[in-house]
C-alpha positions, -999 to +999 in steps of 0.1 A: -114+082-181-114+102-146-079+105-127-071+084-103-050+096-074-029+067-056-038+074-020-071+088-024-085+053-043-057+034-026-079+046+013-117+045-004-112+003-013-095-002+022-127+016+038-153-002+019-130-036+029-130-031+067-165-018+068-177-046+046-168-070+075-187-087+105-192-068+132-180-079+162-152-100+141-111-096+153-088-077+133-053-071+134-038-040+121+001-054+111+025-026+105-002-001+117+018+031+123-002+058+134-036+040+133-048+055+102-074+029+095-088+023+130-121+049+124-130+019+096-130-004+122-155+007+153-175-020+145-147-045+151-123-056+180-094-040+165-059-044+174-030-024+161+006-036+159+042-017+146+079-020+150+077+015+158+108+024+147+107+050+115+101+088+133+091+107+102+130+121+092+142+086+091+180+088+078+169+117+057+173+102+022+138+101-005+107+108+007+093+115+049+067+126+065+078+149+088+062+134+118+049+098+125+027+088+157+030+055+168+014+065+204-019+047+197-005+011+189-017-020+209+017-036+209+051-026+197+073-061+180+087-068+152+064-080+126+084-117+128+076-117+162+040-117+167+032-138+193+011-169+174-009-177+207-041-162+188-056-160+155-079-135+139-105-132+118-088-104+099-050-096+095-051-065+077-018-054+064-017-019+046+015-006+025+042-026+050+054-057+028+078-029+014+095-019+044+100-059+060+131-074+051+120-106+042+083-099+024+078-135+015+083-147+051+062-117+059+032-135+045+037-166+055+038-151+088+002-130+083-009-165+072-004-179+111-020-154+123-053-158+103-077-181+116-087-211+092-116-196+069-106-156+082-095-133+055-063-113+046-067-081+035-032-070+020-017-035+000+016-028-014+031-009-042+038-021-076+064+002-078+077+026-053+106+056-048+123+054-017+100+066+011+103+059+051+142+054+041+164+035+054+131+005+063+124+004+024+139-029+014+116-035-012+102-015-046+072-034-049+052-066-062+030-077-086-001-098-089+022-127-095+036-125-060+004-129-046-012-153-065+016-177-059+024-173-025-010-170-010-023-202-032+008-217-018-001-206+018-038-222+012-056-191+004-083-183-023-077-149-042-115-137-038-105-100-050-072-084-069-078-053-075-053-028-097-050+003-082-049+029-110-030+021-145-001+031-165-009+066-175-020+074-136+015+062-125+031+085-152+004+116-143+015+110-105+057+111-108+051+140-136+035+157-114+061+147-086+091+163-107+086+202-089+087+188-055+119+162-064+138+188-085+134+212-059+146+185-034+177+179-053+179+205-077+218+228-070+205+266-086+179+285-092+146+276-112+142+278-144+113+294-160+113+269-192+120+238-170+086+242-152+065+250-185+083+215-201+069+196-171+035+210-171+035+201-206+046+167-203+016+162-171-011+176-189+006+154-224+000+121-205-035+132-185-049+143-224-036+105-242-053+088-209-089+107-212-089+106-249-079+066-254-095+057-218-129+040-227-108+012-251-078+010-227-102+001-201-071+003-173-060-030-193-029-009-191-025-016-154-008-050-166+020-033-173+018-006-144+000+005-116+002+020-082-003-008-066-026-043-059-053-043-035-058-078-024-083-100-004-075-136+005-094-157+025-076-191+042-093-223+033-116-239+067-105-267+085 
């Protein structure tokens, strides 16, 4: 069973996605930050929106960037306050439910803004460390969140997708451990430490590849990086 690296997979379905849709069709980048997806979208009349308030240190605490350009946005709001006077074909809304305060309200607010038979395109974590800290308010949600609030909104589910499985999840963080321990860690490093971990990584990668072909990623049930989902809102 080949690796599958979170934001590598995570950016190939959100390209096939955006290309996959009508040209000349709107879209609305929500939570947009520094454009990333916009190249996808030439084809489209793209518009990009952020709160474009996280700088790349943020307060410091968990995982940054360093940097974060927000320079190319179309318009700068709150999420909540989006003006309603239009709706698009597309709302597109990649890795932000975790940093709004009120993800449920979130949707319900992407569902406005979708025109009646337009589509949501929508990715989150199942499970994340604090990142872009303090706007994390959320660790994630599961294919349960979006079955019932987007049925409940009047969409149809036409694709959710699982983003990797268990033992990719475990193969990421193991891998993670030199950069956190050397974030946190008070003395020097130990020699034996380091061979432990690469044990442990190349423990998990070996179980995945060797049970992969009956596992068949059902293991993604029980953890993933995240849910890629499409939804598209019923006509009028």
């Amino acid at each position: 069973m080949p690796r599958i690296k979170n934001h590598a997979a995570r950016d190939a379905w959100i390209e096939n996605a955006l290309r996959a849709l009508p040209a000349g069709s709107s879209l609305l980048d929500v939570g947009a930050g520094e454009c990333a997806y916009k190249p996808h979208c030439a084809h489209l009349e793209y518009l990009a929106q952020d709160i474009a308030e996280y700088d790349g240190t943020g307060d410091g605490a968990g995982l940054h960037t360093g940097q974060w350009d927000t320079s190319r946005l179309d318009f700068v709001c709150d999420l909540y306050d989006i003006p309603e006077h239009r709706q698009f074909d597309t709302v597109f809304c990649s890795e932000v439910l975790e940093h709004v305060t009120d993800p449920v309200r979130a949707l319900e607010k992407l569902a406005r803004l979708t025109r009646p038979g337009g589509r949501v395109i929508v990715t989150a974590p199942f499970n994340s460390i604090t990142h872009f800290a303090p706007y994390h308010y959320c660790t994630g949600f599961s294919q349960y969140f979006y079955r019932l609030h987007f049925e409940r909104l009047g969409f149809a589910i036409e694709e959710l997708t699982a983003n990797g499985g268990y033992f990719d999840v475990m193969d990421q963080e193991i891998g993670r451990l030199a950069r956190v321990r050397k974030q946190y860690r008070a003395g020097p490093r130990e020699p034996l430490t380091w061979i432990v971990m690469q044990i442990a990584r190349l423990n998990a990668r070996l179980i995945a590849r060797l049970d992969g072909a009956r596992m068949a990623r059902r293991s993604s049930e029980l953890q993933c990086f995240g849910w890629h989902v499409i939804a598209r809102k019923a006509p009028e």
